[in-house]
C-alpha positions as CSV (number, residue, x, y, z in Angstrom):
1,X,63.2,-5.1,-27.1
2,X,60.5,-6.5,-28.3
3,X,58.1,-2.9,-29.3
4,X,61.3,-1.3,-29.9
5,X,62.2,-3.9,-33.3
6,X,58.8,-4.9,-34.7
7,X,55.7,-3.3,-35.0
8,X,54.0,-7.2,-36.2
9,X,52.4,-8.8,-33.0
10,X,53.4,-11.8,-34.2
11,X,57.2,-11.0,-34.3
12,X,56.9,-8.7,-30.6
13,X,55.3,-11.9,-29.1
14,X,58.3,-14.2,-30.6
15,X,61.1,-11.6,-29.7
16,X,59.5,-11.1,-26.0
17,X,59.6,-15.0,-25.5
18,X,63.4,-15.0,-27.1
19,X,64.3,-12.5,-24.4
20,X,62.3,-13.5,-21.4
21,X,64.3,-17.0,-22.4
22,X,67.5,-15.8,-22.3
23,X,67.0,-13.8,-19.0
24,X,65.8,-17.2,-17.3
25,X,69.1,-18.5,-18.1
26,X,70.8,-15.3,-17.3
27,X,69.5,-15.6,-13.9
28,X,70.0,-19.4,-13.0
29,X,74.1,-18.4,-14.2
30,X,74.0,-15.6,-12.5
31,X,72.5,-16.6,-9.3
32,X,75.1,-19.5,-8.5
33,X,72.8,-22.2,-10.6
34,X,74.3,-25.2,-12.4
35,X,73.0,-26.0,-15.5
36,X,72.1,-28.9,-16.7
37,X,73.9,-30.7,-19.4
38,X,70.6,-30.7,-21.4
39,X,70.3,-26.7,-21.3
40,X,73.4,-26.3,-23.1
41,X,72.1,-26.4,-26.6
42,X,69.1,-23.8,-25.7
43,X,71.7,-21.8,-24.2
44,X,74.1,-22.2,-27.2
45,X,70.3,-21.1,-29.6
46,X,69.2,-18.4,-27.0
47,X,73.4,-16.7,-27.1
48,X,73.1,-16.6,-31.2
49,X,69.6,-15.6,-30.8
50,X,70.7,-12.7,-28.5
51,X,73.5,-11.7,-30.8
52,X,71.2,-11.3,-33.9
53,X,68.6,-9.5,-31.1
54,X,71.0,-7.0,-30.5
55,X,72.5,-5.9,-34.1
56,X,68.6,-5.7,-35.0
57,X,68.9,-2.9,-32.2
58,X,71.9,-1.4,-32.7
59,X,71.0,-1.0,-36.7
60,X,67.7,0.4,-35.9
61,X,69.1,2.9,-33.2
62,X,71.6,4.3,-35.7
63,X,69.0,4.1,-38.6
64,X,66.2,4.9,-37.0
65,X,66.2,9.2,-36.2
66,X,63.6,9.2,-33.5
67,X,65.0,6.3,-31.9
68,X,68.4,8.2,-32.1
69,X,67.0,10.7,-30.5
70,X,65.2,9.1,-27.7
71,X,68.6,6.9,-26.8
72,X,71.0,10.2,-27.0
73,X,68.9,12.3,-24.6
74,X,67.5,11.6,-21.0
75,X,65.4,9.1,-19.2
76,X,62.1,11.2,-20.0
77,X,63.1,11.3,-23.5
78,X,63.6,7.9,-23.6
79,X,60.0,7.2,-21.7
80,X,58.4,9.4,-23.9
81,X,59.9,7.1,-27.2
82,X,59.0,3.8,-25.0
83,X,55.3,5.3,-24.2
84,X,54.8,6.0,-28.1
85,X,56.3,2.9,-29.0
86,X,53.8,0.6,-26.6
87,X,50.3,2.5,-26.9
88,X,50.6,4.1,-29.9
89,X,49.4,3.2,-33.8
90,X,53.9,2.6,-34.2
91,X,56.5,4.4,-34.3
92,X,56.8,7.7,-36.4
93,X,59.3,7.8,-39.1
């Protein structure tokens, strides 16, 4: 998620810790976990924050023509997107 919406360092580091957040709490919920009456409120910031995550996505996907491209055909076309995405100078508009 993070390589796929920002090219900034600064914003992939901030969007990779928003995620890896919101999969910690995925995974205490989905594993049988309570959580604690204190978590509610980052859960409630880490839901919006997901929400706005994912219309950043969807809005690039159908803005973005490579990135169209690379989610309508297969997995190596998709890996191929990913691989340009990570070691590359960015993405190629």
């Amino acid at each position: 998620m993070a390589v796929f919406l920002s090219d900034e360092p600064e914003d992939r580091v901030r969007i990779y810790r928003q995620v890896k957040t919101a999969y910690g709490l995925r995974s205490k919920v989905i594993h049988g976990d309570v959580l604690k009456q204190s978590k509610l409120a980052e859960l409630l910031e880490s839901s919006l924050g997901c929400d706005d995550l994912l219309r950043q996505a969807i809005q690039k996907a159908s803005a973005d023509k490579e990135a169209r491209k690379a989610l309508g055909g297969g997995n190596e076309d998709l890996d191929r997107y990913f691989f340009g995405l990570l070691f590359a100078q960015g993405p190629k508009e």
